[in-house]
C-alpha positions as CSV (number, residue, x, y, z in Angstrom):
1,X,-42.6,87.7,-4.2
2,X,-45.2,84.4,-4.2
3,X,-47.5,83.2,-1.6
4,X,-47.5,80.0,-1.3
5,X,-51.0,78.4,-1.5
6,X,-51.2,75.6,0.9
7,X,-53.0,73.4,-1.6
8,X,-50.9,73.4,-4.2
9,X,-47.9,72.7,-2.1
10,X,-49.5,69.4,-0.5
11,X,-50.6,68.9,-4.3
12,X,-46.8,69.4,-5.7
13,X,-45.6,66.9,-2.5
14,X,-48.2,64.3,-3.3
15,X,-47.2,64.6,-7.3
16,X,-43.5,64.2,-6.0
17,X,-44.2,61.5,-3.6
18,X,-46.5,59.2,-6.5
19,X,-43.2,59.6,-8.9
20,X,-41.0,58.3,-6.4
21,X,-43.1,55.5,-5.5
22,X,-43.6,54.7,-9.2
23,X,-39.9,55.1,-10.0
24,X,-39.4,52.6,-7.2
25,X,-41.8,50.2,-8.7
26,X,-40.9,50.1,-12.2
27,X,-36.9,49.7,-10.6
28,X,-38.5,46.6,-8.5
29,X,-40.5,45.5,-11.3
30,X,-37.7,45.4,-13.7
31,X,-35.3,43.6,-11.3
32,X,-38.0,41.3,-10.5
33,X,-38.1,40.2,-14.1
34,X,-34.3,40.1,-14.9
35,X,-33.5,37.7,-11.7
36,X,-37.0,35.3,-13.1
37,X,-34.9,35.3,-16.6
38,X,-31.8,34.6,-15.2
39,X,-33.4,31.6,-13.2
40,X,-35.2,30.5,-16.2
41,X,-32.4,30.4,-18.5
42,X,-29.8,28.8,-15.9
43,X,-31.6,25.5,-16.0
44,X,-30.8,25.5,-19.6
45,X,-27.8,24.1,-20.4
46,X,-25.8,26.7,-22.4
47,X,-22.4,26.1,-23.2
48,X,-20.2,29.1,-23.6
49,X,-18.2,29.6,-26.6
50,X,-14.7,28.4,-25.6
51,X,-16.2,25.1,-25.0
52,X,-18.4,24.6,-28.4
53,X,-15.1,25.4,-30.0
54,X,-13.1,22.9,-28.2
55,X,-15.6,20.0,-29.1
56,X,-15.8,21.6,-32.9
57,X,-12.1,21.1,-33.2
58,X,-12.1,17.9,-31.5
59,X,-15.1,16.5,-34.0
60,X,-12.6,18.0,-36.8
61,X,-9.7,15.8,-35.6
62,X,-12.1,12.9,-35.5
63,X,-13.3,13.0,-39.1
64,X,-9.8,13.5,-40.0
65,X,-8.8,10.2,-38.1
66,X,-11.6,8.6,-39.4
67,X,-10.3,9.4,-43.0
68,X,-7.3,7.7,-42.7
69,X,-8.3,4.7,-40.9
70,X,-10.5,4.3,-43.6
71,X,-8.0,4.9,-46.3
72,X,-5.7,2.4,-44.0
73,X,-8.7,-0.4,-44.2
74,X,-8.7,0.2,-47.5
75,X,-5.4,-0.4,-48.6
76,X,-5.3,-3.7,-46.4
77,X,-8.5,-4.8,-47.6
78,X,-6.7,-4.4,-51.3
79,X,-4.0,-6.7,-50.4
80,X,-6.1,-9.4,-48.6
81,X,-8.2,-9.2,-52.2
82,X,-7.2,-12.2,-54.7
């Protein structure tokens, strides 16, 4: 059977109470820092990947157009020539 020594109970509490406190703080710390990132990076204007591929195929079909109106110039620029 163990006495308990009054001093190294309050010790063992106080150790207990200091890792709680610091297990809080690094929590608070750490969710401090992701809700500053967040803020940070939603003034940024991101676009998300659904929409960079919508304007990618959209500069595709473009340049395509742009080929054969210039191939259409072309040919009517040929017959206009002497």
């Amino acid at each position: 059977m163990q006495s308990e020594n009054p001093l190294i109970a309050d010790f063992v509490k106080l150790a207990n109470a200091a890792a709680g406190t610091f297990a809080g703080m690094t929590r608070e710390a750490r969710d401090g820092a992701r809700e500053r990132m967040k803020e940070a990076l939603g003034g940024l204007d991101f676009v998300s990947r659904e929409e960079f591929e919508a304007v990618k195929d959209m500069a595709g079909r473009a340049r395509e157009e742009n080929a054969r109106l210039e191939a259409r110039l072309a040919a009517l620029e040929a017959k206009l020539a002497p």
